[in-house]
Structures are given as C-alpha cells and as structure tokens.
C-alpha positions in Angstrom: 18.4 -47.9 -93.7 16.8 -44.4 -92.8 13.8 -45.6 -92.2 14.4 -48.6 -90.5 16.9 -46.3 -87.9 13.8 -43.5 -87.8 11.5 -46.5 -87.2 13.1 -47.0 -84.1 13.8 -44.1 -82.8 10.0 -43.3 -82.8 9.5 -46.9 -81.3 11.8 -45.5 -78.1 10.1 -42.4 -78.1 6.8 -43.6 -77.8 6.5 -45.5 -74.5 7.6 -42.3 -72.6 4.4 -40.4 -71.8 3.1 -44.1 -70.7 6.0 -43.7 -67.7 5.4 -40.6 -67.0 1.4 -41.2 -66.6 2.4 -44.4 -64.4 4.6 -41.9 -62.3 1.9 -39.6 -61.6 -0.6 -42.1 -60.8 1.7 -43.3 -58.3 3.0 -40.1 -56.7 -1.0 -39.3 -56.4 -1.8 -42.8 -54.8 1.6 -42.1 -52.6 0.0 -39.0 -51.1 -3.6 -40.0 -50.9 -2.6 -42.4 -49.0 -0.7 -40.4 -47.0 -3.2 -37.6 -46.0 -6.8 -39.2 -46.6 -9.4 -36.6 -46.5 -12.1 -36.6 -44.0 -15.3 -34.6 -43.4 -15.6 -33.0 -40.0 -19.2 -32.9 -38.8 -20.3 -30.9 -35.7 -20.7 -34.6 -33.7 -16.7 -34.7 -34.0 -16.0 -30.9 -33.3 -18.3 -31.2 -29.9 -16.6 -34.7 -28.6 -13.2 -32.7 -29.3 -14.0 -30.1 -27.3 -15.4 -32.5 -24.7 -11.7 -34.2 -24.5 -10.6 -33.1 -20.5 -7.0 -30.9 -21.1 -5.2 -30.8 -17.6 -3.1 -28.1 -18.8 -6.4 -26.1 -20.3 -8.1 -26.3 -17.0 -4.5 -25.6 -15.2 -4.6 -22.4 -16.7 -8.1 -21.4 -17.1 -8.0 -21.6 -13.1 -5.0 -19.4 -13.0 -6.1 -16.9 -15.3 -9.8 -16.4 -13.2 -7.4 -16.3 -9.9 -5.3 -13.6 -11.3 -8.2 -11.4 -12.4 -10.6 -12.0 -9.4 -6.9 -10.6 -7.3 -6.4 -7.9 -9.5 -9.9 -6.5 -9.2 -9.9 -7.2 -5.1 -6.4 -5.4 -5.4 -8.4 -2.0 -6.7 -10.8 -1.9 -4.3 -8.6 -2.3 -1.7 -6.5 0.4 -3.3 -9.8 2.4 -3.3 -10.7 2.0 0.7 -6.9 2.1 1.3 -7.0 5.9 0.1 -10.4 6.5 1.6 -8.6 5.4 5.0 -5.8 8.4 4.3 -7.8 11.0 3.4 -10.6 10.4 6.0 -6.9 10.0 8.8 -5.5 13.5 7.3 -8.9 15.2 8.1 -8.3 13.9 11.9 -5.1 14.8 12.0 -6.1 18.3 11.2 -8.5 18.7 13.5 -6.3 17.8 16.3 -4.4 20.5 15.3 -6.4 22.8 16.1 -6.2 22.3 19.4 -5.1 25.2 22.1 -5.2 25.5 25.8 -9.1 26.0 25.7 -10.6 23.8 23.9 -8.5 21.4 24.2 -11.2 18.9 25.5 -14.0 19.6 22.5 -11.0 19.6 19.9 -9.7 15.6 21.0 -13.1 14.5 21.5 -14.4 15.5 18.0 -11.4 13.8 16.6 -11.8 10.7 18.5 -15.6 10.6 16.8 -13.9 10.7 13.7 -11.5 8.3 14.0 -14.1 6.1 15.1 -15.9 6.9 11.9 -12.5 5.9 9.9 -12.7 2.6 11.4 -16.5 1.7 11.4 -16.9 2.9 7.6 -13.4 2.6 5.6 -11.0 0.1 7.8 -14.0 -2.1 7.6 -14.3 -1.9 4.0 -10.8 -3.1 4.1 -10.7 -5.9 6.5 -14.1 -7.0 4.3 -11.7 -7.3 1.6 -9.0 -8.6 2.8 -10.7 -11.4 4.6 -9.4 -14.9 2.8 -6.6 -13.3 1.5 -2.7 -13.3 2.5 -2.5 -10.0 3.8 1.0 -10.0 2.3 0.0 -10.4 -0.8 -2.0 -7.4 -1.1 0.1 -4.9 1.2 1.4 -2.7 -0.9 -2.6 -1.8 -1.9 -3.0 -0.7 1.6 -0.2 0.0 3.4 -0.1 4.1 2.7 -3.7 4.0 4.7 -2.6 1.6 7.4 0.1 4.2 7.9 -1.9 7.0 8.1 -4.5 5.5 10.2 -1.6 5.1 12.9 -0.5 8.5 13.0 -3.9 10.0 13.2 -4.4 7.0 15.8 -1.5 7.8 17.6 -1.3 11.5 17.9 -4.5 11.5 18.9 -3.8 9.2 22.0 -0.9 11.6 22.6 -2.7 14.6 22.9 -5.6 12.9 25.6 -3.1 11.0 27.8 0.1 11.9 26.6 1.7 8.3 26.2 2.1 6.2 23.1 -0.3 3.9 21.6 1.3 0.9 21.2 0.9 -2.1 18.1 -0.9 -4.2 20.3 -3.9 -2.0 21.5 -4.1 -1.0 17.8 -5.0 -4.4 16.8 -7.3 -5.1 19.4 -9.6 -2.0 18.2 -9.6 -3.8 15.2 -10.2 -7.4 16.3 -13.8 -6.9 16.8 -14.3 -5.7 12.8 -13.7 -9.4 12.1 -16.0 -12.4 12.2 -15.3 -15.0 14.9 -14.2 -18.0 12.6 -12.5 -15.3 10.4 -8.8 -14.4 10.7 -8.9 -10.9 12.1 -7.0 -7.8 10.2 -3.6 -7.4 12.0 -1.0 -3.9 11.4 1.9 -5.4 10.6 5.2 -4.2 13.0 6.3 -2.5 9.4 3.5 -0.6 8.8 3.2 0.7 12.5 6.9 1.7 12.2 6.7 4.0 9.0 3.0 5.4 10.5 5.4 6.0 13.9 8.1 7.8 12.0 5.5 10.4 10.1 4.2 11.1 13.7 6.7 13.3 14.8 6.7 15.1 12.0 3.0 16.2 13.0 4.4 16.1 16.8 6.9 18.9 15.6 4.1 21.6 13.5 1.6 20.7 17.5 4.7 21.8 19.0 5.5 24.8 17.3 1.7 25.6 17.3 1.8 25.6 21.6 5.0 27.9 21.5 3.3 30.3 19.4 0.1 29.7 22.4 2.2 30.2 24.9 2.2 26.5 25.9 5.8 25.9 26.2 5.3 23.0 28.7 3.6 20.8 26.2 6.0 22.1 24.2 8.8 20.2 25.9 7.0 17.3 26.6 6.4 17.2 23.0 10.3 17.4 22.2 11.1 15.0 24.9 8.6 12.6 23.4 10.1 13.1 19.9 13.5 12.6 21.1 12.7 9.0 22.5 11.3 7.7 19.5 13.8 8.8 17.6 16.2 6.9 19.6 14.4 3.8 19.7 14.1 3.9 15.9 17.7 4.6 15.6 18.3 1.1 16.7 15.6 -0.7 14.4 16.2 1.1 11.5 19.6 -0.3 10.5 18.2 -3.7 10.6 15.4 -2.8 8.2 15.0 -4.2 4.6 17.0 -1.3 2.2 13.7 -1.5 0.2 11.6 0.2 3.2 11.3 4.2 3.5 12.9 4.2 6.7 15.5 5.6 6.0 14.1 8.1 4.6 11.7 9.2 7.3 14.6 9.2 9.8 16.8 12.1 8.3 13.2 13.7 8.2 12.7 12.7 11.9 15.5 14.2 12.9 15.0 17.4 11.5 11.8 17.5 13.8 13.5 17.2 16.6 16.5 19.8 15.8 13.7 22.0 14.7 11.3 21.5 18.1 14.9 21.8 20.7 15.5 25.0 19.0 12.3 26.4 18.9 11.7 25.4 22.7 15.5 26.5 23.2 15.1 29.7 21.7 11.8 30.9 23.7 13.2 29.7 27.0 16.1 31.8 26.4 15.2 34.9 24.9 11.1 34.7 25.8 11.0 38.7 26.1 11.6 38.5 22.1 8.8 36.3 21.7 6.1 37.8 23.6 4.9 40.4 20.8 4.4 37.2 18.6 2.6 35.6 21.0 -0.5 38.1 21.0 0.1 38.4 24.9 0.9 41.8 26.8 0.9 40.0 29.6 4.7 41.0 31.4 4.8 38.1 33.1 6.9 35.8 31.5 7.1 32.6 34.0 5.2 30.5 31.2 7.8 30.9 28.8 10.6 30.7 32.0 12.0 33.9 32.3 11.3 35.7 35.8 8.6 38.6 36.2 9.8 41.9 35.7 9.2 44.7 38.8 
C-alpha cells in the first residue's frame, strides 16, 4: 500500500519539469517573435539618413537664421558704438568754439562729421541692408542718437536753425544702392538724439557767457526753451518703455540752468566782468550801460 501510494506520487511528480520546459520554449518563441533581431548595415543607416524630415529641415533653417542675425547684430553693435564715439569727438570740437574762430572751429567739425558718415554710418547701413531695421534697433540706436546731436548742434552753431528728420535722411540716402532700401532715422531715434541736444546747447551756452557772448547766449536759451515745449507735447504720448521721460526732467534743468545764467549776467554784469578775463568797463555786451 506504501509503495503503490509512493509509486504515484513520483508518477505526478515527474511530468513537471516537462511543463515547465514547454513554458519556456513558449515564452522564448512569444518574444522572438515579438522583437526579431536584425543586422543594421551601413546601406540601411545612409538611406535613413536620406529619409526628407520637414520638421528637421524646419529647424535647421531656423537655427542658421538665428545665428547668421545674432552675428550681424554684433557688428552692428560694433559700428553702432564706433558712430558714438567718432559723434562725441564732434561734439567736442564744436565746443571749442569762441567769437574768433568760430569759422575754423564749425568747419573742422563739419569734416568730421562727414568722416562719421563716409566711414562708420556706412558700415551700418552696409549691415543693415536686407534686414528689418526694427529688428535690429536696439544694436544701433545709442549711435543713431548721437549722430543727431553732433548733426544737429553742429547746424546750430553755422546757421542757427534746427536740422530737421527729413534733411537728415536725405544725407544719408545716397549711402544706399539704387534698388536697395535706403537707411532711414526713425522719428524715435531723432527725438531722444533731440532731447540730449540741449543738454550740449546748455554747457555752449555757459561757455559764451563766460566769452562774453551773451547774445548767443540768449539765442541759445530761446532755442532751448522751444524745443522743450514742443517736446512737452510729444512726450506724453510716448511708449512708457522709451527714455523720454527721462531726458525731459534733464531738459529742463538746461533750460532753468541757461535763464539763470543769462538772467544773472544781464542783471548784475559788473559781478561778472573779473571772471570774464575782460577789464574792459564797458559793459554794453553783457547790457548794463557804460560807466563815465
């Protein structure tokens, strides 16, 4: 009975590894089947590569767009300051201007602005041709603005008016090809280059009080005054992310600072003459009557 019961029990026992061999065999299959194994040779790696991808090329354009503008963006950067630093050395030398040589001083700044436009502006427009100009202003808006002060004072000096936007342009039109788009100052750009122009107005002005000059003195302030009233009217409709605001608390600070100046030599001259390296008593230049 024993071993009849044993018997059987090893008979049960036996078929076991045979269903769990079958199970393997089949779970292997299952997967093989599943995931077949290939060889990849370089004949199928080139004809992959040779598939067209939209969206590849999409982006491979993009990405050479974006770098060819970002290296045009630092070279206009790099004439944009050239234009500023070249303008500032104008500027200077119109300031060094007095009642005799007043002639040699604006016609050796008038060379040199010439030079600005004819070796750095050109640079610029060069760059900037086939481009939006808005997309790049940032890059060269500080030398645009410079360029129209030195451009300005220096046309204020000779004739005493103001150079207007349109005159500006035209000086430039001729750096341009015919059957290219021409490089035109924006109305922004000529603003903000307007507003930093009195504030070289104003140090001219207190230079000629010190000459003796007080005429151009006074022409100066009246000049100053009407721009700052004509600004006063644009500037409240101006984008909030623009720096004129700014510029017109400093604008009017030139003017207070020219009325007074002019104000204070008209009225108390006699004061002023010691500083003026005159001793000259006649005082009719700075309005005061001659003294007997």
């Amino acid at each position: 009975m024993f071993k009849s019961s044993a018997i059987h029990r090893l008979c049960l026992m036996a078929p076991k590894p045979q269903r769990f061999r079958h199970f393997a065999e089949t779970t292997l299959l299952g997967t093989a089947a599943k995931k077949p194994r290939t060889l990849t040779t370089d004949a199928t790696a080139s004809a992959a590569d040779s598939d067209p991808n939209p969206m590849k090329d999409a982006f491979s354009k993009y990405a050479a767009y974006l770098n060819e503008l970002n290296e045009k963006r630092e070279r206009v950067v790099k004439a944009s300051r050239d234009v500023t630093m070249n303008s500032k050395k104008v500027i200077f030398q119109v300031h060094r201007i007095s009642k005799h040589n007043k002639e040699e001083v604006l016609e050796k700044a008038e060379k040199d602005l010439a030079a600005v436009v004819d070796q750095h502006i050109s640079r610029l427009v060069k760059e900037l041709q086939g481009t939006d100009f808005w997309k790049l202003r940032r890059a060269y808006s500080p030398g645009v603005q410079e360029y129209v002060e030195a451009a300005t004072l220096c046309n204020f000096c000779k004739t005493g008016a103001l150079l207007n936007l349109d005159q500006i342009n035209a000086s430039l039109r001729p750096l341009s090809g015919p059957s290219v788009e021409p490089l035109q100052i924006n109305v922004l750009d000529y603003l903000l280059g307007l507003a930093d122009l009195t504030g070289e107005l104003m140090r001219l002005a207190i230079g000629r009080i010190s000459d003796g000059e007080l005429e151009f003195a006074q022409k100066i302030c009246s000049f100053v005054r009407e721009i700052h009233r004509e600004l006063m009217l644009i500037a409240p409709k101006m984008d909030d992310a623009s720096d004129m605001k700014t510029k017109m608390d400093v604008m009017l600070q030139s003017v207070m600072k020219i009325e007074n100046a002019c104000f204070s030599v008209h009225v108390r001259g006699s004061e002023y003459i010691p500083f003026l390296g005159s001793e000259d008593t006649n005082f009719s230049l700075l309005g005061v009557p001659e003294i007997e």
